[in-house]
Backbone as a ProteinNet text record, in pm:
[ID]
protein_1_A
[PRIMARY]
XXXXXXXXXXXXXXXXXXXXXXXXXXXXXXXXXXXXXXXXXXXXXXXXXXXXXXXXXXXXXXXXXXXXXXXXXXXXXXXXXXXXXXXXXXXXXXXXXXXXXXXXXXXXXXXXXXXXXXXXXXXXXXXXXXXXXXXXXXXXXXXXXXXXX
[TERTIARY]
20166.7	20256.9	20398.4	20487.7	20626.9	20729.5	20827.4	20921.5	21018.1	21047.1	21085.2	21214.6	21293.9	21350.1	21271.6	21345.7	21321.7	21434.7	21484.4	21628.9	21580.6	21629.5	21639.2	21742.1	21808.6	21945	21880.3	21938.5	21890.3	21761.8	21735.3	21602.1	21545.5	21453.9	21416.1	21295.6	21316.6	21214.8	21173.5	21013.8	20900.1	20778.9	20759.7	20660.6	20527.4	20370.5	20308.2	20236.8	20115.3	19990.3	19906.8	19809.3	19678.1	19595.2	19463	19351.5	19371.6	19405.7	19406.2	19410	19293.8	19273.1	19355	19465.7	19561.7	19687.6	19710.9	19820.8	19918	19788.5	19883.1	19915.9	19807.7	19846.9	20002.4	20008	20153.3	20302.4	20270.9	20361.6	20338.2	20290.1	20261.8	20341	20369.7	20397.9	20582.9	20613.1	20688.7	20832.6	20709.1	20783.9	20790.3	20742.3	20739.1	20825.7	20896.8	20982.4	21091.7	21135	21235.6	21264.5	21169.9	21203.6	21223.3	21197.4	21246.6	21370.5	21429.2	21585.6	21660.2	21590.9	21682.9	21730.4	21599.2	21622.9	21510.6	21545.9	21417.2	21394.6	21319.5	21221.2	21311.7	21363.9	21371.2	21301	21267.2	21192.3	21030.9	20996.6	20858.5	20889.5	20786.3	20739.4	20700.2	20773.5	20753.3	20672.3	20593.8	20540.1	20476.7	20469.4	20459.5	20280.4	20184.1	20067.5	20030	19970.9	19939.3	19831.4	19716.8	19588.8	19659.5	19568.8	19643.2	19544.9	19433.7	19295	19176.6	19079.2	18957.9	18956	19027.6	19008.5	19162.3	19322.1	19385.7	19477.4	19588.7	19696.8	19815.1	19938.9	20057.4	20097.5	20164.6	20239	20394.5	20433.9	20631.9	20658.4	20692.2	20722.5	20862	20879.1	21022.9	21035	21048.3	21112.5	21226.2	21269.7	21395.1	21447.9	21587.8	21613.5	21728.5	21762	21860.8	22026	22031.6	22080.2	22125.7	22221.1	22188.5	22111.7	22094	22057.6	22084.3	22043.8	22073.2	21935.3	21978.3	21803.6	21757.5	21621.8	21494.8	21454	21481.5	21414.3	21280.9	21265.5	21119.6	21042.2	21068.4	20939	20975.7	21019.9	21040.5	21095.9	21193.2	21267.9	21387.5	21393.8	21574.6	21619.2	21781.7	21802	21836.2	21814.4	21806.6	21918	22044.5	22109	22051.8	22005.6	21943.9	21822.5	21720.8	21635.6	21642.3	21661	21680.4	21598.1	21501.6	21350	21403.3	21417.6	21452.6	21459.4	21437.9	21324.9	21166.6	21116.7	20975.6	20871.9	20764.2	20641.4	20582.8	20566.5	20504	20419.9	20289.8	20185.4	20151.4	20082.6	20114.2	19926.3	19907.6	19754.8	19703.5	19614.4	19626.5	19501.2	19470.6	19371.9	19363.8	19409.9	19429.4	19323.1	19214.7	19075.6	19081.3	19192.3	19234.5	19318.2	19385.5	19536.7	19457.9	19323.1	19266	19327.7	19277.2	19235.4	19396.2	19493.4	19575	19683.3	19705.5	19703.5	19710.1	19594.7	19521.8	19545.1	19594.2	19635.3	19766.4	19848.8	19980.6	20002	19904.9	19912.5	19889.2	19774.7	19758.8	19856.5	19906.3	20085.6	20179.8	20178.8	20295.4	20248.3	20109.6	20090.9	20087	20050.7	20055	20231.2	20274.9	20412.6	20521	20437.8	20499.9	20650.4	20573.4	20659.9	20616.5	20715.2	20635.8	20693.8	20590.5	20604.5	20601.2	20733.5	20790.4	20695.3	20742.9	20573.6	20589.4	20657.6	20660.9	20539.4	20516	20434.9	20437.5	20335.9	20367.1	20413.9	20497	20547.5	20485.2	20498.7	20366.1	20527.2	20537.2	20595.5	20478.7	20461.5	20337.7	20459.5	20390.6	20431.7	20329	20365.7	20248.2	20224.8	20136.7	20147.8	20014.5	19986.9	19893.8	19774.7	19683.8	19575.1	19577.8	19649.5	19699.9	19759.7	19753	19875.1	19874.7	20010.4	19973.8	20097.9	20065.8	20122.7	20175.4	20292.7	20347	20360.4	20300.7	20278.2	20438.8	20476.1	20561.9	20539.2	20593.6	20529.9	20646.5	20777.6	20904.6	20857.4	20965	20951.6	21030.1	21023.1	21091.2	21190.5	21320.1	21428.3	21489	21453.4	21493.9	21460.7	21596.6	21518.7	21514.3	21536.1	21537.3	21672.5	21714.6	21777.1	21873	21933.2	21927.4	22074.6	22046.2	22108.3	22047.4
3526.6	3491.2	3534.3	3457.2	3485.1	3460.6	3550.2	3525.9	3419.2	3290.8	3159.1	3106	2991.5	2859.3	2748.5	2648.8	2529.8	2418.3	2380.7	2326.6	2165.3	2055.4	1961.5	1836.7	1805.4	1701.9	1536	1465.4	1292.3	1280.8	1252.3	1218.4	1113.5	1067.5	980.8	1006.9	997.4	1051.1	946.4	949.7	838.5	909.5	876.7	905.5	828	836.5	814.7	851.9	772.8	820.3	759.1	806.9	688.8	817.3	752.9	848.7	913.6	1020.5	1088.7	1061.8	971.1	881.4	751.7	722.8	645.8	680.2	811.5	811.4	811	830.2	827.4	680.8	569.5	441.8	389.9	468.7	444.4	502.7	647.5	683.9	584.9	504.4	422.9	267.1	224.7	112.8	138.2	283.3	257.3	249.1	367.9	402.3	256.1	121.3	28	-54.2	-19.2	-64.9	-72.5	99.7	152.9	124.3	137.7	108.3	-75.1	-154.8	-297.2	-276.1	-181.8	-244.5	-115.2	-83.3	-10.2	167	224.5	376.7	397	557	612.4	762.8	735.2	919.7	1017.9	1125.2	1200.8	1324.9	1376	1468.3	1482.5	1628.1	1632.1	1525	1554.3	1469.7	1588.8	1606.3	1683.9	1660.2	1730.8	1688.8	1776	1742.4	1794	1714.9	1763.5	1695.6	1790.6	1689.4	1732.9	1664.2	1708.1	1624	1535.3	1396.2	1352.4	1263.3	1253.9	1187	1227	1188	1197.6	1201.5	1068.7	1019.1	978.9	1053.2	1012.1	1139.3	1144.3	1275	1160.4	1253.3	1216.7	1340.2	1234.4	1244.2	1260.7	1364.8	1307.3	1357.4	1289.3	1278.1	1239.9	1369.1	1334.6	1300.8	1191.7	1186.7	1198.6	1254	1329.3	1163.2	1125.1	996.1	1064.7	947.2	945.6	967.6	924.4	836.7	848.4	832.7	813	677.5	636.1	507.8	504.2	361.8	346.9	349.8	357.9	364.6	251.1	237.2	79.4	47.8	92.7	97.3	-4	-112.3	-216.3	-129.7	-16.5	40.4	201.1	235.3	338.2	495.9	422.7	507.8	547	677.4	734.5	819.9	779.3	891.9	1005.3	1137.3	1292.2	1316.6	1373	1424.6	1557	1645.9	1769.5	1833.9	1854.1	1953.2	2091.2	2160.6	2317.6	2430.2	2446.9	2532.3	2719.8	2805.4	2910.3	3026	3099.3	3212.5	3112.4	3144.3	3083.9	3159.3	3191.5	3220.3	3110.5	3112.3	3028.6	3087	2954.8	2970	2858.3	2855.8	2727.9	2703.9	2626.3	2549.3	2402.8	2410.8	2246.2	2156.4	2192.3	2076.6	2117.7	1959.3	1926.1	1953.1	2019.4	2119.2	2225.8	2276.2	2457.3	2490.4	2364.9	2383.6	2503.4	2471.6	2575	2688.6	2728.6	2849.6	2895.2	2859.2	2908.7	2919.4	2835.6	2876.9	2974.8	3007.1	3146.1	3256.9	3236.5	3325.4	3349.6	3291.2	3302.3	3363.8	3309.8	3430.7	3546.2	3540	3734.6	3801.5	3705.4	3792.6	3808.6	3717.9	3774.4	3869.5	3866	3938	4105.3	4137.1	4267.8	4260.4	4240.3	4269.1	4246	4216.1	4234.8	4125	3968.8	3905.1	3803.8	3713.7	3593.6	3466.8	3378.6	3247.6	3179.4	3040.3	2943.7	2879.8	2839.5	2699.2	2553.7	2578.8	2438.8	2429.4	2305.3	2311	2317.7	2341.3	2393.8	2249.2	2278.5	2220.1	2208.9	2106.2	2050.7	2030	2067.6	2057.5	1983.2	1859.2	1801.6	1739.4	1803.5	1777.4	1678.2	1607.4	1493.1	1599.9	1631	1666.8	1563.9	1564.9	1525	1538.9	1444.4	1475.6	1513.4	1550.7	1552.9	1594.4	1650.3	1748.4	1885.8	1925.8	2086.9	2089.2	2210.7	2185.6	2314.3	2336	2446.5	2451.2	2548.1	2552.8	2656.4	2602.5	2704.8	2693.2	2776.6	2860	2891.4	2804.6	2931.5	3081.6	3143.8	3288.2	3261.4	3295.9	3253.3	3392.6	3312	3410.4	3503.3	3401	3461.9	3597.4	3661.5	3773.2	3884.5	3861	3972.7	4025.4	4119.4	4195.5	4205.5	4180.3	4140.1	4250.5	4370.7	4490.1	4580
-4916.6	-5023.5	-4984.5	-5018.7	-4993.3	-5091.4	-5084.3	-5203.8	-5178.3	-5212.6	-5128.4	-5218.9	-5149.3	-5230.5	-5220.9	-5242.9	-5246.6	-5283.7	-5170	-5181.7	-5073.7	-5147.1	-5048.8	-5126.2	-4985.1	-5101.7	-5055.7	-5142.2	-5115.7	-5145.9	-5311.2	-5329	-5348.2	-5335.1	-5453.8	-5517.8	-5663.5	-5763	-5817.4	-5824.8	-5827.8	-5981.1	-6042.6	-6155.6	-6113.2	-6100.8	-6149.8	-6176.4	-6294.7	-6339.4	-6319.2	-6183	-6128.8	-6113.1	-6052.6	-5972.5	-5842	-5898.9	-5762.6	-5571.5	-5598.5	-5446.9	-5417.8	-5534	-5494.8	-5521.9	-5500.6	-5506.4	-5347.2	-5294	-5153.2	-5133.9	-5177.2	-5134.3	-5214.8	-5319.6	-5390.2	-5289.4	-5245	-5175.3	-5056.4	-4967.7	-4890.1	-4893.3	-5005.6	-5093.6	-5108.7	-5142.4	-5155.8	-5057.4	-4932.1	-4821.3	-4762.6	-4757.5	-4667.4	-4740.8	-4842.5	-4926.8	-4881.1	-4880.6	-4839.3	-4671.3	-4599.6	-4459.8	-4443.4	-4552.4	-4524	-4591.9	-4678.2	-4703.7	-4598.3	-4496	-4418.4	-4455.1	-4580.1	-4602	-4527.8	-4504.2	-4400.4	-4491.6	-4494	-4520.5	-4411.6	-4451.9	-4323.4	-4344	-4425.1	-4477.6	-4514.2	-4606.2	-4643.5	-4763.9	-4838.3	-4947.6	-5078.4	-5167.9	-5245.8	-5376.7	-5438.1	-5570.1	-5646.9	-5800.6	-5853.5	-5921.9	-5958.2	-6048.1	-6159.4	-6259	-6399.8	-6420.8	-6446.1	-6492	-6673.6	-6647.1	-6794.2	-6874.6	-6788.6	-6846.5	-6757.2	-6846.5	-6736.1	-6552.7	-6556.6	-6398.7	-6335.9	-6398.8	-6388.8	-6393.6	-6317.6	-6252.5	-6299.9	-6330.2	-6339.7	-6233	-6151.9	-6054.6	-6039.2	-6026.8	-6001.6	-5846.2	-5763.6	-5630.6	-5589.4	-5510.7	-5435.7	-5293.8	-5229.2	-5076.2	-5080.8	-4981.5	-4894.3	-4851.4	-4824.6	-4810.8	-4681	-4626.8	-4507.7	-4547.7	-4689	-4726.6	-4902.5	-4997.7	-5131.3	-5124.3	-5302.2	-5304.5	-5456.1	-5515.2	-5633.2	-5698	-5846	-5890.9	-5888.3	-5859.3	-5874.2	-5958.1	-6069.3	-6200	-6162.7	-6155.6	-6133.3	-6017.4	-5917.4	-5910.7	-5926.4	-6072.2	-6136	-6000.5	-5980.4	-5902.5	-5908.4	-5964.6	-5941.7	-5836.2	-5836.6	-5719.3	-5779	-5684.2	-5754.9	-5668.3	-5668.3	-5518.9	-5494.5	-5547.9	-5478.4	-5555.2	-5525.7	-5615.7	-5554.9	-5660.1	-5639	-5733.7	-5674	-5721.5	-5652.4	-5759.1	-5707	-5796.1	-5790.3	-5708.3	-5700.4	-5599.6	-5599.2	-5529.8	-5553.6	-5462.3	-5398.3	-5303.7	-5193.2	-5130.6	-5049.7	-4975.3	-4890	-4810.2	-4725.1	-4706.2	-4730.4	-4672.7	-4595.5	-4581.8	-4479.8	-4547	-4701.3	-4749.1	-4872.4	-4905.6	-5110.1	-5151.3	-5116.6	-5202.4	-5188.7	-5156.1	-5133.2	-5279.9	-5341	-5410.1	-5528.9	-5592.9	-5696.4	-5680.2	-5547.9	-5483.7	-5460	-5405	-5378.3	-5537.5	-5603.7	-5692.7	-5791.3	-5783.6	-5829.8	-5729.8	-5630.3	-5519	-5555.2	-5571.8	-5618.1	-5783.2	-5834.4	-5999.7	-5995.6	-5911	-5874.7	-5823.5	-5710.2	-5661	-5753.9	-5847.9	-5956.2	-6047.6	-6081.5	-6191	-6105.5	-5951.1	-5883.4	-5890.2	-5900.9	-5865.7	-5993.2	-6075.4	-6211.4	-6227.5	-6218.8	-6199.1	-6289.6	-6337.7	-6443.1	-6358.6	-6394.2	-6344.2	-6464.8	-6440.5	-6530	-6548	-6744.7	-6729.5	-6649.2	-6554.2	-6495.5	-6415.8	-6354.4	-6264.5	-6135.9	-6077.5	-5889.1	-5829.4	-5705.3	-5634.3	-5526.4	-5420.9	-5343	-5194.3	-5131.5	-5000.7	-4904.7	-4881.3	-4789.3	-4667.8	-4569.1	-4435.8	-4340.8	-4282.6	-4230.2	-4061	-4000.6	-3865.3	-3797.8	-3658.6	-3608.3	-3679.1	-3719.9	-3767	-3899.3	-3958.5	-4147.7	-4225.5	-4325.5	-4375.5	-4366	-4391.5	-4415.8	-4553.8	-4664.9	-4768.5	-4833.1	-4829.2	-4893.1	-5043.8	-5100	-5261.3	-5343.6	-5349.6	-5460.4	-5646.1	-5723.4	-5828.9	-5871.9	-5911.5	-5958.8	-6065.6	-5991.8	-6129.4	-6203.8	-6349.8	-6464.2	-6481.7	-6428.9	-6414.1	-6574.9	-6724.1	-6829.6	-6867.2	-6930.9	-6914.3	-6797.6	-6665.3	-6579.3	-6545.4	-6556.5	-6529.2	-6339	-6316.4	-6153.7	-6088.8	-6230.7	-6116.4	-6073.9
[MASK]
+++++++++++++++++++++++++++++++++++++++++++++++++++++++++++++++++++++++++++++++++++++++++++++++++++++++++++++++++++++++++++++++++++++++++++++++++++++

C-alpha cells in the first residue's frame, strides 16, 4: 500500500452501464473511433465501477488523449482537461478477480493508520502490457476535517 496521487491531463470521459464482460468491447469501439478521426490514446485507461443491477456495472472511464477534443455527445463523451485524485492509497494487481481482495486491503490500511477514505469510488489505473493488464487501485482519503499542521 502506498500513500499516492492521481493526476492525468486530456481526457475523455465515457459513462456506461452494461455487463461487466462488455465493457471492454465498449472501450474497444470507442478507441477505433478516435483513431479514425486522428486522436490517439496516449495513456492508461482509468475507471471508476458501481454495481447497478443484477447483471449490470455503471461504468465512468477516462482515456488519456494526445490531444483536447470536443464533446461527442451521440457516443456520450466529454472532454475532462485534467483529473486530479489526491491524497490516495494505492495498490497495484494484475487480475480484475483480485479488485475484492485488494480493496479490502486498502481499508485495513486506512483504518491501521487512522485514516478515512472518501465515499467516492475506487479508481482503476489499467495499463495494457504483454499478455494483459496490470491495474493500479486508488481509494482517495477524505481530506475534511484533517488538520495538516
Amino acid at each position: 500500500m502506498e500513500l499516492d496521487v492521481l493526476i492525468m491531463p486530456n481526457l475523455a470521459k465515457m459513462e456506461f452501464s452494461v455487463h461487466p464482460d462488455y465493457w471492454k468491447d465498449e472501450l474497444i469501439r470507442v478507441k477505433q473511433f478516435f483513431i479514425s478521426n486522428e486522436i490517439y490514446t496516449t495513456g492508461p485507461i482509468i475507471f471508476t465501477r458501481e454495481v447497478t443491477g443484477m447483471a449490470e456495472m455503471s461504468f465512468v472511464t477516462y482515456m488519456a488523449l494526445n490531444d483536447e477534443i470536443e464533446d461527442i455527445p451521440e457516443l456520450n463523451i466529454k472532454y475532462v482537461p485534467t483529473l486530479e485524485i489526491f491524497p490516495t492509497i494505492s495498490h497495484r494487481c494484475f487480475d480484475y478477480d483480485d479488485f475484492e481482495e485488494v480493496y479490502e486491503g486498502i481499508k485495513n490500511h486506512a483504518l491501521e493508520h487512522e485514516l478515512t477514505l472518501s465515499d467516492k469510488p475506487f479508481y482503476h489505473v489499467m495499463v495494457d502490457y504483454f499478455g494483459g493488464q496490470a491495474y493500479e487501485i486508488h481509494a482517495e482519503i477524505d481530506m475534511d476535517g484533517v488538520d495538516m499542521e
